[in-house]
Phi, psi and omega in degrees: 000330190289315202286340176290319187299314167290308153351253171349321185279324177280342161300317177282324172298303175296308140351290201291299198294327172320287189281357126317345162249353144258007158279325184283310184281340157332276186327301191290306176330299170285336165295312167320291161325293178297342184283330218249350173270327166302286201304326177279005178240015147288325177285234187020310195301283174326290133010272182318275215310294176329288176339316186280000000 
C-alpha cells in the first residue's frame, strides 16, 4: 500500500514539473518571436536612419 502511495506520489511530481515546463517553454517561444520582431524592426529603424 505504501509504495503505491510513493507511486502516486512521484507521478504527480513529475505531471506537475512537465507541465511546468512546458508552460516555460511556451512562455521563452513567445519572449523569443518577440524579441526577434524587435530586432528586426530595429534594423529596419537603422536601416531607414543610415540612408538619409
Amino acid at each position: 500500500m505504501r509504495s503505491l502511495i510513493y507511486t502516486l506520489a512521484v507521478v504527480a511530481v513529475v505531471l506537475i514539473l512537465l507541465g511546468l515546463l512546458v508552460k516555460a517553454v511556451k512562455w521563452l517561444l513567445i519572449i523569443g518571436v518577440i524579441a526577434l520582431v524587435a530586432s528586426i524592426a530595429m534594423g529596419v529603424i537603422k536601416g531607414r536612419r543610415a540612408l538619409r
